[in-house]
C-alpha positions in Angstrom: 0.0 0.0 0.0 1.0 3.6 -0.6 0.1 6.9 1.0 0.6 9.8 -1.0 -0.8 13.4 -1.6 -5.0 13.6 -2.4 -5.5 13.7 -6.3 -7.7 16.9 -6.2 -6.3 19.1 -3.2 -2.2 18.1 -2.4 -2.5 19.9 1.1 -5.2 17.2 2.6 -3.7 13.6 3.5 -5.3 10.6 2.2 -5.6 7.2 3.9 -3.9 4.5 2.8 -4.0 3.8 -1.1 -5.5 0.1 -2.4 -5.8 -0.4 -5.5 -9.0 -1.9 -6.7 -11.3 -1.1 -3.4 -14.7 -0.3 -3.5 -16.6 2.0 -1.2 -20.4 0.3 -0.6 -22.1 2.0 -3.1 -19.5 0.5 -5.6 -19.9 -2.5 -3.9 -23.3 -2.7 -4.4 -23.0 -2.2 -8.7 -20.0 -4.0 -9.2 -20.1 -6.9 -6.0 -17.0 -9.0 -6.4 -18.2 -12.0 -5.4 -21.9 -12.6 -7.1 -23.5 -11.3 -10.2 -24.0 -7.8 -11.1 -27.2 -7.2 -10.0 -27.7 -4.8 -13.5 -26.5 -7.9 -15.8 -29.5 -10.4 -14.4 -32.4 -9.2 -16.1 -31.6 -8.1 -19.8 -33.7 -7.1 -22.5 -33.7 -5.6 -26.0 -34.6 -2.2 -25.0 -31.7 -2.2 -22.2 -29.1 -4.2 -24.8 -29.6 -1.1 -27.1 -30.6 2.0 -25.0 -28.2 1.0 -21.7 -28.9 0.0 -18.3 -29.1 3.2 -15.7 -26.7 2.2 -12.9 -27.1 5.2 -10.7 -29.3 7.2 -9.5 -28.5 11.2 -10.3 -25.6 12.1 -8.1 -23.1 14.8 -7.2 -20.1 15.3 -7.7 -19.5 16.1 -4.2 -20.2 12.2 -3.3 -17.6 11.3 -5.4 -15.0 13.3 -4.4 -16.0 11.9 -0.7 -15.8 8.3 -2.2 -12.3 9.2 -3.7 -11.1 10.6 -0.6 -11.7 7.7 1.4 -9.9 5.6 -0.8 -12.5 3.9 -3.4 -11.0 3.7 -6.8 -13.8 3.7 -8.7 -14.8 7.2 -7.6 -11.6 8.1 -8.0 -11.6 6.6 -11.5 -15.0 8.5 -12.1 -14.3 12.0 -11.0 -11.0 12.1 -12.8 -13.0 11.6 -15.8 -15.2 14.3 -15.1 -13.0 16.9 -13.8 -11.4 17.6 -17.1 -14.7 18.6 -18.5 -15.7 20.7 -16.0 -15.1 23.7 -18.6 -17.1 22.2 -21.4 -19.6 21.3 -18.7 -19.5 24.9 -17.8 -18.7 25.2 -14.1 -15.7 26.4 -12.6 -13.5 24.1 -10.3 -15.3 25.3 -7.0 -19.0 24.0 -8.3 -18.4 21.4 -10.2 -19.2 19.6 -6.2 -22.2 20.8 -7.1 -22.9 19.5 -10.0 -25.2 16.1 -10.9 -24.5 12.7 -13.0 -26.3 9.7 -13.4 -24.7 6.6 -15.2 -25.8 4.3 -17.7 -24.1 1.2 -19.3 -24.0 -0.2 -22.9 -22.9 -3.3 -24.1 -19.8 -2.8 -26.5 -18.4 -5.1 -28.2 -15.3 -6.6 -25.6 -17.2 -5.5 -22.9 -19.6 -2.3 -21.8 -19.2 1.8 -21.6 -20.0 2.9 -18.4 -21.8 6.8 -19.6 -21.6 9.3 -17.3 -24.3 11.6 -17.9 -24.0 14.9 -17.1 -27.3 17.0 -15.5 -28.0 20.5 -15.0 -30.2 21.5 -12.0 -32.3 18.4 -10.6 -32.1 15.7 -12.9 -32.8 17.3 -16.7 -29.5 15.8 -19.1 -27.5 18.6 -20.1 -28.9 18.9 -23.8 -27.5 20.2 -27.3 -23.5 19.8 -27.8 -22.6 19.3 -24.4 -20.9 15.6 -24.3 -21.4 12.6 -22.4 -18.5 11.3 -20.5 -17.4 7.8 -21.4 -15.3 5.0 -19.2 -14.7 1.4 -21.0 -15.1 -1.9 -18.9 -12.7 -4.8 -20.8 -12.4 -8.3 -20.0 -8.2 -9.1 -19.4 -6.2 -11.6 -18.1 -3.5 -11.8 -16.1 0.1 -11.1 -18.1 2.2 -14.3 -17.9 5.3 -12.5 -17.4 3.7 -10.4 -14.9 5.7 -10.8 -11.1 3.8 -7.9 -9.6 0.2 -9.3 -10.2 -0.4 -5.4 -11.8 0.1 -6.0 -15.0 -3.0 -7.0 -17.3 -3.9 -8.1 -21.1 -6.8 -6.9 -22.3 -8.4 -9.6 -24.5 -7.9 -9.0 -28.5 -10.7 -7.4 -30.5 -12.5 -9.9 -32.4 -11.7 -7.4 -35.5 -7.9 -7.7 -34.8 -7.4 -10.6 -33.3 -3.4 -9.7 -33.6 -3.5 -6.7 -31.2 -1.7 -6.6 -28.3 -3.2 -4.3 -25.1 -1.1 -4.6 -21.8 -2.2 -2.3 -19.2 -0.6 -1.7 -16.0 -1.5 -0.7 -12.7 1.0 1.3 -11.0 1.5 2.2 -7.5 3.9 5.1 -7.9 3.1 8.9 -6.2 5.3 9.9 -8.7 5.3 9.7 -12.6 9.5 9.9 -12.2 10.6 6.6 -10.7 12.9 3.4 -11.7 9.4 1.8 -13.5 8.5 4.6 -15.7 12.5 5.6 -16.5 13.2 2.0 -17.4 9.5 2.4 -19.8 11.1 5.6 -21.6 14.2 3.2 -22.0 12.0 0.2 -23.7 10.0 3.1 -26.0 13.6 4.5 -27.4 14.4 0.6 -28.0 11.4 0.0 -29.5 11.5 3.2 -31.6 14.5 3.0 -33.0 14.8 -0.9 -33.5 11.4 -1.3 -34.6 9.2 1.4 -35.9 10.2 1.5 -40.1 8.0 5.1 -40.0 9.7 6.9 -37.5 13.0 6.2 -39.7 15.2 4.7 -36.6 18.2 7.3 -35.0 19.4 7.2 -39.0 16.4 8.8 -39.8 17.2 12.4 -38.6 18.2 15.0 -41.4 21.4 16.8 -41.6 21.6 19.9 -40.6 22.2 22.9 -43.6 25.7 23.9 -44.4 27.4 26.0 -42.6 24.6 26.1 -39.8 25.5 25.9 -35.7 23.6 25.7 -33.0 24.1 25.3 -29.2 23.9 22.8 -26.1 23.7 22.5 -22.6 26.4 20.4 -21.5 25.4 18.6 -18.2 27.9 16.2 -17.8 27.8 12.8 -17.0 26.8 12.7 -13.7 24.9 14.4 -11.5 27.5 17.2 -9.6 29.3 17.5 -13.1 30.0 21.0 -14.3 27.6 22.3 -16.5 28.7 24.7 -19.4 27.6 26.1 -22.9 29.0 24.4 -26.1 28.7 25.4 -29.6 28.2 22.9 -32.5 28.3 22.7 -36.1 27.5 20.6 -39.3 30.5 19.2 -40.8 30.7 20.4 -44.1 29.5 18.4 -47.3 27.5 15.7 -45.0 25.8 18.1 -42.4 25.9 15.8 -40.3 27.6 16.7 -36.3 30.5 16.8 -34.7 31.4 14.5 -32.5 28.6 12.6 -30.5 26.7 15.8 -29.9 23.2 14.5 -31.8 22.8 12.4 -29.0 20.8 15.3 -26.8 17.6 15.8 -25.7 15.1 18.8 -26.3 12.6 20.4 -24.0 9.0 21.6 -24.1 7.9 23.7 -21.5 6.1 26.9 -20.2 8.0 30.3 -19.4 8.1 31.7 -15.9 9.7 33.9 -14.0 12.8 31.9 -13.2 13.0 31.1 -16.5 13.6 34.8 -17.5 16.0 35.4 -14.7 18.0 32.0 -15.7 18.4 32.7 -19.6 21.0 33.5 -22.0 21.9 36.9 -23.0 25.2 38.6 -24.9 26.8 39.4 -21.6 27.0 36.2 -19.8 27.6 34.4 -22.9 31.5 33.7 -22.4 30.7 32.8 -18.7 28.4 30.0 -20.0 30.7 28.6 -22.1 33.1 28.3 -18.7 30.3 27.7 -16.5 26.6 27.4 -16.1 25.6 28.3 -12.1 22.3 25.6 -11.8 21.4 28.1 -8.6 17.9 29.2 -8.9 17.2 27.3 -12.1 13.2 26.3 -12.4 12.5 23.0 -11.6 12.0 21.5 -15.3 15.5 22.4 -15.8 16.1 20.3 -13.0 14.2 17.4 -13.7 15.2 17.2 -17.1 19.2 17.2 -16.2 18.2 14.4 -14.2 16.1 12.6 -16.2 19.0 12.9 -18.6 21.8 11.2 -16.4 19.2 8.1 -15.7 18.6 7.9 -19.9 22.4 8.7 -20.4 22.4 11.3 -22.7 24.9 14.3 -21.7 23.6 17.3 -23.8 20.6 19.1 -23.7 18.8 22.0 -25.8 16.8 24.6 -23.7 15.6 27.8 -25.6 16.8 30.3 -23.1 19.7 28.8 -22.6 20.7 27.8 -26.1 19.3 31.3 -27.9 20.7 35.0 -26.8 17.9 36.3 -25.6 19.1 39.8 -25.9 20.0 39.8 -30.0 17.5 39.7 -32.2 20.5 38.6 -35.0 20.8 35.5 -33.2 16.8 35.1 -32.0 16.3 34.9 -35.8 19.4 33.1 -37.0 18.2 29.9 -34.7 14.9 30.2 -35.3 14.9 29.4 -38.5 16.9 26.0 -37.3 13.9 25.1 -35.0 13.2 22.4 -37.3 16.5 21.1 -37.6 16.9 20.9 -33.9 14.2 19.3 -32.8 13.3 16.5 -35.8 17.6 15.8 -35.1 16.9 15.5 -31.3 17.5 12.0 -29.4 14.2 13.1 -27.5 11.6 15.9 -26.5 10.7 16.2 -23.1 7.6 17.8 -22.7 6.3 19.1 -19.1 2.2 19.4 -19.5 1.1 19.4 -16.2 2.9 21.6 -13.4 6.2 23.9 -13.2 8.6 20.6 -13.3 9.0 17.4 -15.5 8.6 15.6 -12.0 4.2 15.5 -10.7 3.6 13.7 -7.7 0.2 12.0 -7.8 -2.2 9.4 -6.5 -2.1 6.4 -8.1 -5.6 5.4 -7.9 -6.0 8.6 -10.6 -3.8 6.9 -13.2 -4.3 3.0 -12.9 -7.5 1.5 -14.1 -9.5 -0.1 -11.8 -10.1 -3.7 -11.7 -13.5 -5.3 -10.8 -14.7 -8.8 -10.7 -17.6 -10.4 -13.0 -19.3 -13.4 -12.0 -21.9 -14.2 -15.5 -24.9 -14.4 -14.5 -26.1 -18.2 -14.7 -22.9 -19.3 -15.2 -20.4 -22.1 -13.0 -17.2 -20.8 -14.8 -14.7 -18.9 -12.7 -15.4 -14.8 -12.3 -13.6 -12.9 -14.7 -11.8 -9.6 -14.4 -12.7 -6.2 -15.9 -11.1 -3.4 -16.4 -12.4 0.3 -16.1 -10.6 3.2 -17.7 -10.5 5.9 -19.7 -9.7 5.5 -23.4 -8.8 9.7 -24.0 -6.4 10.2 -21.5 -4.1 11.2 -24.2 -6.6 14.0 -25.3 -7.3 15.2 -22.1 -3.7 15.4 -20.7 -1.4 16.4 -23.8 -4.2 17.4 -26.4 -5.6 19.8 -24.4 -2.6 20.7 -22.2 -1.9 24.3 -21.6 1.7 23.5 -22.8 0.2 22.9 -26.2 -2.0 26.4 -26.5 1.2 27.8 -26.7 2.2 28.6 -30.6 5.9 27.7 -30.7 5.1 24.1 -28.2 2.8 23.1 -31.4 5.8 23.2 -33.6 7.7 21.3 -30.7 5.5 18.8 -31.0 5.0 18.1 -34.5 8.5 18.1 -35.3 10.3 16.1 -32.6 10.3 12.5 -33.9 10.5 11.4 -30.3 8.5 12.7 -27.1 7.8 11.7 -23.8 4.7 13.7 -22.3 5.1 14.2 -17.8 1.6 14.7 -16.7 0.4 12.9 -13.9 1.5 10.0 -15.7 3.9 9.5 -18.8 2.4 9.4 -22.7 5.0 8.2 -25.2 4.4 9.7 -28.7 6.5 9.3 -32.3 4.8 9.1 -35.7 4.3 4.9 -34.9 3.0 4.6 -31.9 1.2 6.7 -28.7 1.6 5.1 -25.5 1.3 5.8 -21.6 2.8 4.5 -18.8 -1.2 2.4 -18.2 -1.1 1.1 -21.5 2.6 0.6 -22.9 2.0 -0.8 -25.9 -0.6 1.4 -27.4 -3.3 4.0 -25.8 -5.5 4.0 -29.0 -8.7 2.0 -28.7 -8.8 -0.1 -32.5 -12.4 -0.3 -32.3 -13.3 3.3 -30.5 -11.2 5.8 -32.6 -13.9 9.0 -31.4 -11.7 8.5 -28.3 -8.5 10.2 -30.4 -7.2 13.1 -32.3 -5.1 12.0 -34.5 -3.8 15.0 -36.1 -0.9 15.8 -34.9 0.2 11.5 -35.3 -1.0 12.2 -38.8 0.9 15.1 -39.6 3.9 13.4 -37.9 3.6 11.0 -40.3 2.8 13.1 -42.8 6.0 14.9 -42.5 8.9 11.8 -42.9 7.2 10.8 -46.1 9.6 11.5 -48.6 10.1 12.8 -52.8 6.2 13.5 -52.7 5.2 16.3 -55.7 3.8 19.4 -54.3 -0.3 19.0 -55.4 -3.0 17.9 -52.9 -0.9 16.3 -50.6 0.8 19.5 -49.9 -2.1 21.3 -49.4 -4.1 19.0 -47.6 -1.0 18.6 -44.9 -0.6 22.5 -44.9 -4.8 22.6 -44.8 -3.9 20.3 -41.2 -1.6 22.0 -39.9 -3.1 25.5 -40.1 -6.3 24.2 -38.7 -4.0 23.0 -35.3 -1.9 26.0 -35.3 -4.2 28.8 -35.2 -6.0 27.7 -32.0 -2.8 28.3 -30.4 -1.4 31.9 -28.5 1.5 33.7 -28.9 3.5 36.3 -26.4 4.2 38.1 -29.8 1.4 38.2 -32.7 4.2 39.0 -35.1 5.5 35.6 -34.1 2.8 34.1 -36.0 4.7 32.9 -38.5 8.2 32.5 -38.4 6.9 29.9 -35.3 5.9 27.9 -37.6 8.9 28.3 -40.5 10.6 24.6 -38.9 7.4 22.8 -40.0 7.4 25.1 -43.2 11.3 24.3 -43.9 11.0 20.6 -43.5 7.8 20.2 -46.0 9.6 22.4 -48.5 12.7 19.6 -48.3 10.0 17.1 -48.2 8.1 18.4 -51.7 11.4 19.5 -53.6 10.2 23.1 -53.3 12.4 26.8 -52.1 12.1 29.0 -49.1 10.9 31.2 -51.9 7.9 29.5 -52.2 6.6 30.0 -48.9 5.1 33.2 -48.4 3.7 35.0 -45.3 2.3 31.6 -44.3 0.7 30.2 -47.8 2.6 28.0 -50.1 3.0 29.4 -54.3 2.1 25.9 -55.6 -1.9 25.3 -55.9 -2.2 28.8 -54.5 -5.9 29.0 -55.5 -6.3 26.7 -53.0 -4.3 28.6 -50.4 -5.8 31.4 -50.8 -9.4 30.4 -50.1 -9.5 30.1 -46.2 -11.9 31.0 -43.4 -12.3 32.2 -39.7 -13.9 29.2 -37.9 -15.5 31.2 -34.9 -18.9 33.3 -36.0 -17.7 35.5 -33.2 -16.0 38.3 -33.2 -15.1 39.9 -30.1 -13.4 43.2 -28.6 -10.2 41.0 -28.0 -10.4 39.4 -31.5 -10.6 43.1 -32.6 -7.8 44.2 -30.8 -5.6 41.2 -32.0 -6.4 42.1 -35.3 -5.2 45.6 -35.2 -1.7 44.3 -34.2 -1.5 41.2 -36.7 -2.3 43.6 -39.8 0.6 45.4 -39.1 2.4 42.4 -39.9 1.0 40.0 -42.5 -1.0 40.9 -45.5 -5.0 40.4 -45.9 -4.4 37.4 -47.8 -2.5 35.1 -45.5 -4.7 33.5 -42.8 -2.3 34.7 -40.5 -4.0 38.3 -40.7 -6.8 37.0 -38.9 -7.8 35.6 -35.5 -8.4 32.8 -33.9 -8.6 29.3 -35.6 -8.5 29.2 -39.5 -10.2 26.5 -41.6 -9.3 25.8 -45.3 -12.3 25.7 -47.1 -13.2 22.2 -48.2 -12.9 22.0 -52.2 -11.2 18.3 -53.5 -8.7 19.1 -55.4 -8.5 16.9 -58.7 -8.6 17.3 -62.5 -11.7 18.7 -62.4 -10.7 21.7 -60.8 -9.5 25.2 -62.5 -7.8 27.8 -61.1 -9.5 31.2 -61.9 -6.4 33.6 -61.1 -2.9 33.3 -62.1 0.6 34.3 -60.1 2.5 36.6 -61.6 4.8 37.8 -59.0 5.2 38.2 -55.3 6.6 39.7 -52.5 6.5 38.8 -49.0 8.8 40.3 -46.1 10.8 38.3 -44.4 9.5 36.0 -41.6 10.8 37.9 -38.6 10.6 41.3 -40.0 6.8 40.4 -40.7 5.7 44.0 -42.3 2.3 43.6 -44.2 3.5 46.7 -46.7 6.3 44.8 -47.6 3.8 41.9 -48.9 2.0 41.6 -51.9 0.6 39.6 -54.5 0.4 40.2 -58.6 -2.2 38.2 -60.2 -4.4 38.4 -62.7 -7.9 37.0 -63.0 -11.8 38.7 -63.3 -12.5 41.4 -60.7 -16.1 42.1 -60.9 -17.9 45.3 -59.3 -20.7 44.3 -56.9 -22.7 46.9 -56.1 -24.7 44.8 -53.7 -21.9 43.6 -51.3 -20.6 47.3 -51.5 -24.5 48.5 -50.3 -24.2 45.9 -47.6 -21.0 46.7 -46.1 -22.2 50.8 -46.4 -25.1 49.8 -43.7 -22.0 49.7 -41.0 -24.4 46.7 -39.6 -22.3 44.0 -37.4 -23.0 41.0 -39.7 -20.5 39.0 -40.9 -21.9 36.5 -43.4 -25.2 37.0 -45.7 -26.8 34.5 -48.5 -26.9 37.2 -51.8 -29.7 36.2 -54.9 -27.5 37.6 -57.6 -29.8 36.9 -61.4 -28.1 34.9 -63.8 -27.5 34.2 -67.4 -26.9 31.5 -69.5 -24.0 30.9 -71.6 -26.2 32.0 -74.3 -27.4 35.2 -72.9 -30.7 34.0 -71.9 -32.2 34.7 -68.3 -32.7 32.1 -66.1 -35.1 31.4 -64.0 -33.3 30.4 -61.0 -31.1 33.0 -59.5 -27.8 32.3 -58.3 -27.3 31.7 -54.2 -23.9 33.5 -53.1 -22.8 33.4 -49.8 -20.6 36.1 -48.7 -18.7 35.9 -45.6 -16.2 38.7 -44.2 -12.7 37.5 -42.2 -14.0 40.7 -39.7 -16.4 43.4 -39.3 -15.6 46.0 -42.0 -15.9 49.7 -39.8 -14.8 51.6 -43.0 -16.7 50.3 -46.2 -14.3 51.4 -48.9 -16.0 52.8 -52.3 -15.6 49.9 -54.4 -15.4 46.2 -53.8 -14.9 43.3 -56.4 -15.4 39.7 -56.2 -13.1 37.7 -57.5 -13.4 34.2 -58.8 -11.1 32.0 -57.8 -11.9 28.5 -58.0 -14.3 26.3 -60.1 -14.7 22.6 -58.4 -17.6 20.2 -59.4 -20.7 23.1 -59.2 -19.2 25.5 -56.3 -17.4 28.8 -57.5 -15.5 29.9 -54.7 -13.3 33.7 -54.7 -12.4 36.0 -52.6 -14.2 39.8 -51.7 -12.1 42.8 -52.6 -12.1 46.5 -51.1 -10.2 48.9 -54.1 -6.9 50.9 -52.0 -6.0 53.1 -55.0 -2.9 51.9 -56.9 0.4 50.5 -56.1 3.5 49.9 -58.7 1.6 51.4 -61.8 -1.6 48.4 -60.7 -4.7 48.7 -59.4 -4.5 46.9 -55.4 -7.3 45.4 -53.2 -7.3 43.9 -49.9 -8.7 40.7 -49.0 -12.3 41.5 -47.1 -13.7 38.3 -47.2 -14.7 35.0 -49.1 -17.3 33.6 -51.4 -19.1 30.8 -52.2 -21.6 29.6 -54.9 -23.1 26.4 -55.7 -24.4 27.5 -59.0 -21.4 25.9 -61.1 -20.1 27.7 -64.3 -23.5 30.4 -64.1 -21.8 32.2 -61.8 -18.5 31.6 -63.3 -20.3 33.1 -66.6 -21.5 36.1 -64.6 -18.4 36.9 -63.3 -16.1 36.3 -66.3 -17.1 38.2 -69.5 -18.4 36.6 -71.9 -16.1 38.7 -74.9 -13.9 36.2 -73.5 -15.2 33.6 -75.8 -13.1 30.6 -73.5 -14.8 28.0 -71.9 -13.0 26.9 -68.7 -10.4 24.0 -70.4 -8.8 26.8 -71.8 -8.4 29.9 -69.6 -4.8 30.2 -69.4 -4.8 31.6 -72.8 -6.7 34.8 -72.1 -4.8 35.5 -68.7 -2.0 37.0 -70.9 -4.9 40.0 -72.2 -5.8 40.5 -68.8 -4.1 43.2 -66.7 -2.7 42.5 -63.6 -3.2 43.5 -60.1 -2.1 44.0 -56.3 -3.3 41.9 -53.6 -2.1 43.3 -50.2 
């Protein structure tokens, strides 16, 4: 048995930890040694709508039941405590708050469904979710010695898939067990996984390219001092044993700032690093490092003068080097240290007895978890809101996640410390996001040409990214110019191509993209006013909050209504918008309507437009065209002419952008971006839009773009 510090409040003592005990009315669902009395009397209705277990409930009784040592309440309110945001209560009423619980039959087993209820006993309705827990049949391992180690029984889908869970008793997620797991993932890794490209797999690093580590010694007491280090020449790859060296993901504090690297101590680093006063996840991760035997480590603050922009810049644009070349990324999530001490009952699964109802076989055992741990502590970590952590993330080929237990993730596998072999759930893949693994392996594909697959990764990766915060909004991009740099290697393609956060190749595509939130608030305002300053209306970085590509298939059947003729973009980290344009050439079209709309000063971002349409012939239809016209913000100056311009043609939907004229720039006519369009109506609208003195059906646009005159796209 263990006694350690209460899950929910570390300054209250708990009794001694078992795991697996039940408090009475646990007991009295799930008794050990006879039936369940909810499995005796099944029916059709119950097999398909669930069983209700318990009667509505607070939370309060749970935390009671956790505190007094019942592992199934502990099991229960950990699950509901991370949704106490979506459930929309704050930490000091979610007590307050009810449940009830219903099971269904799945197909190893059931899900226990916690239900969540407002006041009295009404379910919480509309897109507020439902909490699930899994109960699985296992067995015990055979190489198990501890009697805490479990197999969960195959699927009958996969019959070849291999689930161990584990049931640790640790109060910390930093001990022998969990350092000799990080040990067997690396093996595993590196021996095993043919996507994650082994230790071989890392690429060199550009010519003539340096970068610095911390060197921590060998053992603990060891000097610690600043090295420099360089790729050879020709091969790129490094001196010495100095790729061996681990990288860390972490959150900025105080200590941080007074700990870093700047131009003055930068010779006394290279002597001698003072550890006094350095924040705990320094700490940890120096020792963490002895245990794994790996001597170097990269810190940002200490491996980036803070003080000189020069140099900020100059390793910035390495970011991606570093961390997809790293040995391993260590990733604090949870708390100011690598190190979290914890209750074990809030990490191991708790295991119950069944006896089958009618049945003289011998009881079998069940396990109760929960199958999104992995969401709930690393998705959705604070760590991970932060912009540059994202890049962190995707990049590093390795990573071990420290919340209150350990998650192992590369582009083969995700794993935690419960379930060491895999967390996903084969069958019950709603439990996952599997972005970020998809984008990892996205990344380490190799020689692929620069079409869909480009943009659809790109499409991904904005998606993630924007939800994220930065300290500085000019940041916003050059934060993510590691993942940009290693999918230009990947596609063949130049820094060149890259601009201001879109890609030149299918940039039809990049161009069409779209605020997700229908909100637009004071802070999204004020936001605004500082990112325009920086990127131009047409990169997605110009605008708030999280950014969707807008969902065309691209394919044969697609044409591109504009053409590139030049571009300008400023660099990444001096990010000035009026150093950014675009010259294209395509149909700008006059809409009086939109410009009508926008002269109303009304708040509304997005309106449904019945423009009249003609045929290719000339002849009126009958049926008027749908647009729908949605602005990136609310325009407070409508300016005196706006355009729409016709982008993209895809199977029936005409997509473009809205212009506001800004006078002229370089001889040409310039616009800004004001928002997007969308039409169903197939080629009527593209015959509205595009003149018909044109005489040129769609397979053959690219000859007329030549007559046309080009423009400026700020």
């Amino acid at each position: 048995m263990a006694s350690c510090a209460n899950p929910h409040d570390n300054a209250e003592a708990t009794s001694d930890l078992r795991l697996d005990h039940l408090c009475n009315i646990c007991q009295s669902n799930f008794p050990p040694s006879q039936p369940w009395p909810w499995t005796l009397k099944p029916n059709r209705y119950c097999l398909k709508n669930g069983v209700s277990l318990r009667e509505p409930s607070s939370v309060m009784e749970l935390e009671e039941g956790s505190k007094a040592g019942c592992h199934l309440c502990t099991t229960l309110l950990e699950a509901i405590l991370p949704e106490k945001a979506i459930i929309g209560l704050e930490r000091g009423d979610i007590g307050k708050s009810r449940f009830c619980i219903h099971m269904l039959v799945a197909l190893e087993g059931w899900v226990l469904q916690i239900r969540h209820l407002t006041h009295g006993t009404r379910e919480i309705g509309g897109d507020l979710p439902v909490t699930d827990l899994l109960l699985e049949r296992v067995d015990r391992s055979t190489d198990d010695t501890t009697q805490r180690i479990w197999n969960l029984l195959p699927y009958i889908a996969e019959p070849q898939t291999r689930t161990k869970a584990v049931q640790t008793l640790s109060c910390t997620n930093v001990n022998p067990e969990a350092i000799q797991q990080i040990r067997e993932w690396l093996r595993t890794c590196t021996e095993e996984h043919v996507e994650c490209g082994g230790y071989g797999g890392a690429k060199p690093l550009p010519p003539n390219s340096s970068f610095r580590l911390v060197d921590v010694g060998a053992h603990l007491g060891d000097k610690v001092r600043l090295i420099e280090v360089s790729g050879d020449q020709g091969a790129g790859n490094l001196q010495h044993d100095y790729d061996r060296y681990i990288t860390l993901s972490y959150r900025w504090t105080d200590e941080v700032k007074e700990t870093r690297l700047t131009a003055d101590n930068k010779t006394d680093f290279e002597e001698s690093i003072s550890t006094n006063g350095w924040p705990k996840v320094y700490r940890d991760a120096v020792s963490i490092a002895h245990q794994l035997g790996v001597r170097y480590l990269w810190i940002d603050s200490l491996c980036i003068i803070q003080d000189q922009r020069e140099d900020w810049i100059k390793q910035a644009a390495l970011m991606g080097d570093i961390y997809s070349r790293g040995f391993l990324n260590l990733a604090a999530v949870e708390g100011p240290g690598l190190e979290v001490l914890r209750n074990p009952l809030r990490v191991a699964p708790c295991l119950l007895t069944l006896h089958m109802p009618r049945s003289d076989s011998h009881a079998t055992k069940v396990l109760c978890y929960r199958p999104d741990d992995i969401r709930k502590a690393v998705d959705r970590a604070p760590l991970y809101k932060r912009g540059w952590c994202f890049q962190e993330r995707v990049l590093s080929r390795k990573s071990v996640h420290f919340g209150d237990q350990l998650f192992w993730e590369c582009a083969s596998l995700r794993a935690s410390e419960t379930f060491p072999l895999r967390t996903d759930v084969p069958m019950r893949p709603e439990y996952l996001d599997t972005a970020i693994h998809d984008m990892k392996v996205a990344l380490r594909s190799e020689n692929r040409p620069p079409g869909a697959s480009l943009h659809r990764l790109w499409c991904s990766v904005v998606r993630c990214y924007s939800q994220t915060e930065l300290t500085k909004p000019s940041d916003r991009v050059i934060a993510l110019r590691g993942i940009a740099n290693t999918m230009a290697r990947q596609f063949g393609l130049v820094s060149a191509d890259f601009l201001a956060g879109i890609w030149k190749p299918g940039i039809a595509f990049q161009l069409l993209w779209a605020r997700e939130s229908k909100v637009y608030s004071d802070a999204d305002k004020r936001l605004t006013d500082q990112l325009e300053n920086h990127f131009p209306s047409w990169s997605w970085a110009s605008c708030p909050g999280e950014t969707r590509f807008i969902e065309l298939d691209i394919h044969q059947f697609s044409w591109s209504l504009i053409r590139l003729d030049g571009a300008q973009a400023s660099d990444d980290a001096a990010c000035s918008a009026n150093a950014s344009l675009l010259v294209l050439r395509g149909w700008p079209v006059r809409c009086k309507q939109v410009e009508d709309w926008l002269a109303r000063q009304n708040r509304d971002r997005k309106k449904i437009f019945q423009f009249p349409s003609t045929s290719t012939g000339g002849v009126l239809s009958t049926e008027p065209v749908a647009v729908t016209m949605e602005l990136d913000k609310p325009v407070s100056e409508p300016p005196v002419l706006v355009c729409l311009l016709p982008v993209l043609s895809s199977f029936g939907f005409v997509t473009g952008l809205i212009l506001g004229s800004v006078g002229t720039r370089q001889g040409m006519v310039a616009y800004r971006r004001l928002g997007y369009f969308l039409s169903g109506s197939g080629t009527r609208l593209v015959d509205m839009l595009v003149p018909e003195s044109m005489g040129q059906s769609l397979d053959n646009l690219e000859a007329v773009y030549d007559t046309l005159r080009p423009f400026i796209l700020l």
